[in-house]
DRENDOMI-20053 format. One record per atom (N, C-alpha, C): residue in one letter; chain; atom name; x, z, y. Coordinates in nm, 3 decimals, padded with zeros to 5 digits. Layout:
% residues N
<site A A CA <X Z Y>>
...
END
This chain:
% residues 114
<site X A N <00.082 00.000 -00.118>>
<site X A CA <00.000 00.000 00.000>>
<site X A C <00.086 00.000 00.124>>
<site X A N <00.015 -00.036 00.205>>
<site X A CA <00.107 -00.087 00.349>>
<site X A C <00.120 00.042 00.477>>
<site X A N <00.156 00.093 00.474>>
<site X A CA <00.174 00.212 00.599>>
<site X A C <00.108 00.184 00.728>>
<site X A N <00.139 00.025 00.744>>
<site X A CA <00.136 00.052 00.866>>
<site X A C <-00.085 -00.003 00.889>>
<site X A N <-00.107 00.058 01.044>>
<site X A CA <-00.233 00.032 01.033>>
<site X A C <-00.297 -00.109 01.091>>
<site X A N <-00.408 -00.155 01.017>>
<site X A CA <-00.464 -00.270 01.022>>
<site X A C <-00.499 -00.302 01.180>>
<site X A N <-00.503 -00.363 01.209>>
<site X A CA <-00.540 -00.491 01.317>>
<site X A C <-00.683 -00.534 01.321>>
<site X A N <-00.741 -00.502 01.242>>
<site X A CA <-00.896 -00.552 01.231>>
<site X A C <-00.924 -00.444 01.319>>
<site X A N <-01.095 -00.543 01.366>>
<site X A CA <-01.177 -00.431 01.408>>
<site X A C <-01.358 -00.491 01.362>>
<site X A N <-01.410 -00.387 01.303>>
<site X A CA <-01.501 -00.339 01.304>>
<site X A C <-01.587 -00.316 01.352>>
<site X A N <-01.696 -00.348 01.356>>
<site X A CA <-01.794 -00.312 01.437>>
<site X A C <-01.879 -00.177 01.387>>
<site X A N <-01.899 -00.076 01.511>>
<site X A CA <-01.904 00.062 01.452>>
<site X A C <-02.089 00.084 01.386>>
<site X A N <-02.048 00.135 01.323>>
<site X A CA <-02.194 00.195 01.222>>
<site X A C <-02.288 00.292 01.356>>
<site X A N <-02.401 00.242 01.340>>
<site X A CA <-02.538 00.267 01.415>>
<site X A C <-02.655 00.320 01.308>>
<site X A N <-02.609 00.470 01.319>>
<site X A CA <-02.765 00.523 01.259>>
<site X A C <-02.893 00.496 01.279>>
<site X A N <-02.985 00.479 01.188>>
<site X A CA <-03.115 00.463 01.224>>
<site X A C <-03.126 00.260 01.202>>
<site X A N <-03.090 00.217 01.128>>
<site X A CA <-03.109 00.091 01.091>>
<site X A C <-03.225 00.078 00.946>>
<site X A N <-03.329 -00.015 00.924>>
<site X A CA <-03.380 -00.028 00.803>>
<site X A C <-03.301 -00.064 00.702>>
<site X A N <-03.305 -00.045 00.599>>
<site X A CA <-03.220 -00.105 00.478>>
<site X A C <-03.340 -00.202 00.418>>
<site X A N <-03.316 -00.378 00.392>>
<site X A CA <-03.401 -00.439 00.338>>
<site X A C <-03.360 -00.395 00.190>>
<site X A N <-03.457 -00.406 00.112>>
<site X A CA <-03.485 -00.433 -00.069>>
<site X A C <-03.565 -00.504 -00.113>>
<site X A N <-03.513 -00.529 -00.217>>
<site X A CA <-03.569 -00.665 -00.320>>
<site X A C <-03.660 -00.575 -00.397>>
<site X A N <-03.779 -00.590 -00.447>>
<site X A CA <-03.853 -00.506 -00.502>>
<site X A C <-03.970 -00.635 -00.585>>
<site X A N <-04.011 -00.687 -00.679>>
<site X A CA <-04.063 -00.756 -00.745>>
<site X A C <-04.210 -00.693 -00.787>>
<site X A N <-04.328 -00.731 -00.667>>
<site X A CA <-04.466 -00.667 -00.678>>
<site X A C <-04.564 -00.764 -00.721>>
<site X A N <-04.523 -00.900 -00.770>>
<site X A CA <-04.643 -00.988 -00.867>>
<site X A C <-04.732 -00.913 -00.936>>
<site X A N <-04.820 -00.916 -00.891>>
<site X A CA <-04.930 -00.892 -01.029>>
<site X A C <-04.935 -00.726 -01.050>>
<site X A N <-04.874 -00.634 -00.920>>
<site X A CA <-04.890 -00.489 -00.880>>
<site X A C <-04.955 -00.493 -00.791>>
<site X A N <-05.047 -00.330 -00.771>>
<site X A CA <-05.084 -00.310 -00.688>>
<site X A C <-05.023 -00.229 -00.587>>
<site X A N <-05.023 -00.271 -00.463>>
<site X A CA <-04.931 -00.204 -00.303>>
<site X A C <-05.049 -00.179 -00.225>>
<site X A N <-05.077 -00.030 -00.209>>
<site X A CA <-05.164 00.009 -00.056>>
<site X A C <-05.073 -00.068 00.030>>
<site X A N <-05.189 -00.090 00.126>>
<site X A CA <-05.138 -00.137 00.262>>
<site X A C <-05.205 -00.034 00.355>>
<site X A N <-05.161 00.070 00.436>>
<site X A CA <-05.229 00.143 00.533>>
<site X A C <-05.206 00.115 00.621>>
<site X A N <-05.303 00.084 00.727>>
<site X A CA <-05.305 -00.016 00.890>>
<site X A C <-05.318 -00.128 00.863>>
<site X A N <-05.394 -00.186 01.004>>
<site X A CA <-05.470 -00.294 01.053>>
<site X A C <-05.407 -00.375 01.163>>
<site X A N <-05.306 -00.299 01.240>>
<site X A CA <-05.256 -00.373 01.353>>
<site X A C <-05.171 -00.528 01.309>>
<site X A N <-05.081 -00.516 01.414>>
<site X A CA <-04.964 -00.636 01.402>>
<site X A C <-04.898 -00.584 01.315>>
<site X A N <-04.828 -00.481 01.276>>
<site X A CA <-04.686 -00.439 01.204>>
<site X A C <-04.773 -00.461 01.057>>
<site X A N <-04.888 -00.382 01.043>>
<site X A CA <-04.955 -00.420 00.916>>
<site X A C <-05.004 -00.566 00.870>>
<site X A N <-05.001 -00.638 00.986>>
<site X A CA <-04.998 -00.809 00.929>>
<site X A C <-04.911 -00.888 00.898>>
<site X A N <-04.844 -00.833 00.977>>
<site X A CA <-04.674 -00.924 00.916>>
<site X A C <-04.619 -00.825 00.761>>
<site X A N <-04.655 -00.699 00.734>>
<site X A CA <-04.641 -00.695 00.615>>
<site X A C <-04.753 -00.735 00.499>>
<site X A N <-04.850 -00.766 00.516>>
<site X A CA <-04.983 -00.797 00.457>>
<site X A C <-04.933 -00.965 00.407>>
<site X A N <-04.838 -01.009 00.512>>
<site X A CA <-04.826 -01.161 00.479>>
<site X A C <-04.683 -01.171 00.403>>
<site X A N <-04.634 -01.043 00.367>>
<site X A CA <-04.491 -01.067 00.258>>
<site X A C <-04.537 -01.030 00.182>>
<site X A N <-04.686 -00.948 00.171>>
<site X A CA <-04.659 -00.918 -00.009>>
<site X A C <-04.795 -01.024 -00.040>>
<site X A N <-04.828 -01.031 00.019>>
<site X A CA <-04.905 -01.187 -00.051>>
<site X A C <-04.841 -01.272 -00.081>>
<site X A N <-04.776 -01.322 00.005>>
<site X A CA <-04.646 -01.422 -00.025>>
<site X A C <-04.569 -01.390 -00.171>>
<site X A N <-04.565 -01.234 -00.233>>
<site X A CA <-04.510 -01.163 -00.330>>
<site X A C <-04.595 -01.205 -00.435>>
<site X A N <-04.694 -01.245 -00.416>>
<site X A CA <-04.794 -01.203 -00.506>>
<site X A C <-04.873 -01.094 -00.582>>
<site X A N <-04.850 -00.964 -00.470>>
<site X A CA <-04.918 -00.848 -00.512>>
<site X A C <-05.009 -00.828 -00.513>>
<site X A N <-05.073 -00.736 -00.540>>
<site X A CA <-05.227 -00.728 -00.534>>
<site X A C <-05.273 -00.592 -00.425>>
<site X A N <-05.358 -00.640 -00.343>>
<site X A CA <-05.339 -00.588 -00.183>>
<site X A C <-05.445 -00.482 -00.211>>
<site X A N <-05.383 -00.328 -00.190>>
<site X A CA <-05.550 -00.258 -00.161>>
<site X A C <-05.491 -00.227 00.036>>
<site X A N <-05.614 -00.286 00.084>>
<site X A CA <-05.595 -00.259 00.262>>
<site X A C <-05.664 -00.135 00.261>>
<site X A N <-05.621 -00.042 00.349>>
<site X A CA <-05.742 00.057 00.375>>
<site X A C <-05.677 00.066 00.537>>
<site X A N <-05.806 00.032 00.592>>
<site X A CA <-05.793 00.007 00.743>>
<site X A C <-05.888 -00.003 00.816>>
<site X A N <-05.979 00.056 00.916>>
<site X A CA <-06.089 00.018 00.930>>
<site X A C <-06.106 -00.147 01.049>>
<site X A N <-06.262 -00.179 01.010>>
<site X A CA <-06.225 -00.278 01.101>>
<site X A C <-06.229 -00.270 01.226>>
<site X A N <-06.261 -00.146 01.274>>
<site X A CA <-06.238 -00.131 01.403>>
<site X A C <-06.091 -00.116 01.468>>
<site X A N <-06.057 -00.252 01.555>>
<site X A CA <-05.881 -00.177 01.588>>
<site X A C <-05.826 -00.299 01.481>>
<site X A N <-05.899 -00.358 01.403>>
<site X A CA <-05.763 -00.481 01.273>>
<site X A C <-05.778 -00.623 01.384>>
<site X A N <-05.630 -00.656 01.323>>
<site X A CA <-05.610 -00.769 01.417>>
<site X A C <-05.680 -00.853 01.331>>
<site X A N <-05.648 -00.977 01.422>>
<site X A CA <-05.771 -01.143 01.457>>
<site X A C <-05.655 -01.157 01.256>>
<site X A N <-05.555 -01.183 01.250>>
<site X A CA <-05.470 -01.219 01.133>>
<site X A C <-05.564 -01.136 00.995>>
<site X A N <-05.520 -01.011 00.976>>
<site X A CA <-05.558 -00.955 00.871>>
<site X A C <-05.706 -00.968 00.856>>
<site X A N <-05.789 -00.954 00.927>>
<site X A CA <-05.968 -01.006 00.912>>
<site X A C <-05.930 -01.161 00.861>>
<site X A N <-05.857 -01.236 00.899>>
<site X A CA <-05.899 -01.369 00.844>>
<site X A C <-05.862 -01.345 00.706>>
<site X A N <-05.740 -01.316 00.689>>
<site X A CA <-05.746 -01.312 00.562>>
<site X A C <-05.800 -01.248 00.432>>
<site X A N <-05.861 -01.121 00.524>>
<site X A CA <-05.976 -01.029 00.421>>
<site X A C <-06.066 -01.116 00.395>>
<site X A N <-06.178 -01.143 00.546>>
<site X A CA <-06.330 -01.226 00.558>>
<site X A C <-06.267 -01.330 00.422>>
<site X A N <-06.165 -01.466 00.562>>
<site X A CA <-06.223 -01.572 00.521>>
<site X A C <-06.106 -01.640 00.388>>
<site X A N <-06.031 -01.568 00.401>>
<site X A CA <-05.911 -01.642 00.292>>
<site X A C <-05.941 -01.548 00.138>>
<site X A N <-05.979 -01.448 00.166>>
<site X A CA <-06.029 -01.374 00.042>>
<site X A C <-05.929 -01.326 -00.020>>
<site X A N <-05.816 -01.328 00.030>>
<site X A CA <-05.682 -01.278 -00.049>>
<site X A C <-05.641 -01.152 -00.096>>
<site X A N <-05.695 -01.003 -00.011>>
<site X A CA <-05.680 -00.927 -00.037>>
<site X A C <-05.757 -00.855 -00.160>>
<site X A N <-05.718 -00.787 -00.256>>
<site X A CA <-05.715 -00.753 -00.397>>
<site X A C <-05.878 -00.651 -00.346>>
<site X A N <-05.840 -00.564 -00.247>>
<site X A CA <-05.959 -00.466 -00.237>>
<site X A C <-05.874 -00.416 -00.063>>
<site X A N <-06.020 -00.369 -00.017>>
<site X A CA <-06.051 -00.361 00.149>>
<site X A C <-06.132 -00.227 00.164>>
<site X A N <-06.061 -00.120 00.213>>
<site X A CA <-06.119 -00.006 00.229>>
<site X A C <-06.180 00.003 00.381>>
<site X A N <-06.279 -00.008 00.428>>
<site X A CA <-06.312 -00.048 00.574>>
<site X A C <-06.325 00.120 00.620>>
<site X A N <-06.177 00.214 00.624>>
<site X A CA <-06.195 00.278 00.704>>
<site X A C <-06.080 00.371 00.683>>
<site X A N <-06.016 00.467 00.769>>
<site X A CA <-05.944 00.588 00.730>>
<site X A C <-05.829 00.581 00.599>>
<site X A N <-05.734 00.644 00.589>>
<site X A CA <-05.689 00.671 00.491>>
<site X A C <-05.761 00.798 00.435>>
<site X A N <-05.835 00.838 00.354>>
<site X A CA <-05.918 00.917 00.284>>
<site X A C <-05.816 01.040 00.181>>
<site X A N <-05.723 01.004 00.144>>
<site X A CA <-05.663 01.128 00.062>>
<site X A C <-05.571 01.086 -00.089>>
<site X A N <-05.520 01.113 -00.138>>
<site X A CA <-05.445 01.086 -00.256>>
<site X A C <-05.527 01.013 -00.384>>
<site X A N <-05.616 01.008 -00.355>>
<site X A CA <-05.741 00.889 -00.455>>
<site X A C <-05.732 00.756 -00.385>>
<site X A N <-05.692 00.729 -00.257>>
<site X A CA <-05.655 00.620 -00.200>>
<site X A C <-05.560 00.527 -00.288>>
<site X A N <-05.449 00.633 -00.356>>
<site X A CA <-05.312 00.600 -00.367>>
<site X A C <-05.312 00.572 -00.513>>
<site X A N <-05.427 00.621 -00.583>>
<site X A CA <-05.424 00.582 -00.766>>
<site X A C <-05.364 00.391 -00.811>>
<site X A N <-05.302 00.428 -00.878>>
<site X A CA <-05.244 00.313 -00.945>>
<site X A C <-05.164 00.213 -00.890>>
<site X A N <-05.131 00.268 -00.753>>
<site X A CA <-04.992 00.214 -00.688>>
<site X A C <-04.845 00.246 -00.703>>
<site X A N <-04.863 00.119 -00.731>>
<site X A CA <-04.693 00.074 -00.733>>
<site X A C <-04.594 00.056 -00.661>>
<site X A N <-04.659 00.064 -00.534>>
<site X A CA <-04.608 00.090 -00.348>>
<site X A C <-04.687 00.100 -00.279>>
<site X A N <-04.632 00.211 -00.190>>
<site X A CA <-04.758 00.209 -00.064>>
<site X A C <-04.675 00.217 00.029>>
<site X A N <-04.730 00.090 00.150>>
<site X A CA <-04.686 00.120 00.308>>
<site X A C <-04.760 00.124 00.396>>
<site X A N <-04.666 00.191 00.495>>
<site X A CA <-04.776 00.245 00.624>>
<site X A C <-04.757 00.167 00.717>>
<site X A N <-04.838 00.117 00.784>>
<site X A CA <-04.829 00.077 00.905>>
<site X A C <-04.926 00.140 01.049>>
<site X A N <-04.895 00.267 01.056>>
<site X A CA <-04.975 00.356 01.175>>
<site X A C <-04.936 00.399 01.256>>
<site X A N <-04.981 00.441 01.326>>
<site X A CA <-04.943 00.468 01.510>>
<site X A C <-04.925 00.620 01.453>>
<site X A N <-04.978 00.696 01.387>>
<site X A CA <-04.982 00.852 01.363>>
<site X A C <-04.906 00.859 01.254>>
<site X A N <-04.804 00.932 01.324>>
<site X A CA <-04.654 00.991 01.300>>
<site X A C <-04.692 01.101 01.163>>
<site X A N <-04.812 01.205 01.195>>
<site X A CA <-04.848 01.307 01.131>>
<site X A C <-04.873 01.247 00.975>>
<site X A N <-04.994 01.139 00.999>>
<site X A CA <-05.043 01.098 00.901>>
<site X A C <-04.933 01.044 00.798>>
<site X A N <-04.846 00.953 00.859>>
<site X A CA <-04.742 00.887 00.799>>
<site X A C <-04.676 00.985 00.714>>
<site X A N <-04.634 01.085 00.764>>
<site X A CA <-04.521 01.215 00.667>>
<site X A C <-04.644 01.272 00.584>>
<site X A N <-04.765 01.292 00.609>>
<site X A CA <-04.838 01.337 00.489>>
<site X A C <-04.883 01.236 00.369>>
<site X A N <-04.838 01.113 00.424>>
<site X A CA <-04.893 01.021 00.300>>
<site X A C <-04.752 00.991 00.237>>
<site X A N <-04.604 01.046 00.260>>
<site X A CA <-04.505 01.042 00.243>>
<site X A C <-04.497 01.109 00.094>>
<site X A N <-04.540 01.238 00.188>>
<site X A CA <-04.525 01.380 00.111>>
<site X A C <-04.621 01.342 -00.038>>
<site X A N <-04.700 01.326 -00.040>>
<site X A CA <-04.824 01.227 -00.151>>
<site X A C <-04.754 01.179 -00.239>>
<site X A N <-04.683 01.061 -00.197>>
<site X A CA <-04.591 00.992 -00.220>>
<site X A C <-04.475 01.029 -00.363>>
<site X A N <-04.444 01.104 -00.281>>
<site X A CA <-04.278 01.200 -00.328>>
<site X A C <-04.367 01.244 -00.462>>
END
């Protein structure tokens, strides 16, 4: 090994980054919790996945995207038109993500989770 020190530089590590993963959900079922934008752009990777979608979101507050594709594209597996309701939400998932404005809710459906 060489003593002396390298010449490179690095660009320094920034906590708080997502880590992407490969995760294979064909033909599983993934809660989707939320209706907004952040919940449509994930609503449109795991379809793209071929998972099988339970939404629970009410329609009050869901964007113009995710209604089309509940109403009129029919894609989603099952459509809970309201609230996240409690750990019977979560039966027979194989992933669940959140997409909500409430911070609280999010760490209790975490905690579920775990």
């Amino acid at each position: 090994m060489s003593s002396r020190k390298s010449k490179r530089s690095y660009p320094p590590i920034e906590p708080g980054a997502s880590l992407c993963l490969a995760w294979q959900v064909k033909d599983k079922l993934v809660v989707l919790i939320g209706g907004g934008v952040v919940a449509s752009g994930r609503l449109t990777y795991l379809l793209e996945s071929g998972a099988k979608v339970r939404l629970i979101a009410p329609r009050d507050g869901m964007c113009d995207e995710i209604m089309w594709r509940v109403q009129e594209e029919g894609l989603v597996h099952q459509w809970l038109d309201r609230k996240f309701g409690g750990p019977e939400d979560l039966d027979g998932a194989e992933m669940v993500l959140t997409a909500i404005d409430e911070v609280g809710l999010s760490s209790e459906i975490w905690k579920i989770c775990k």
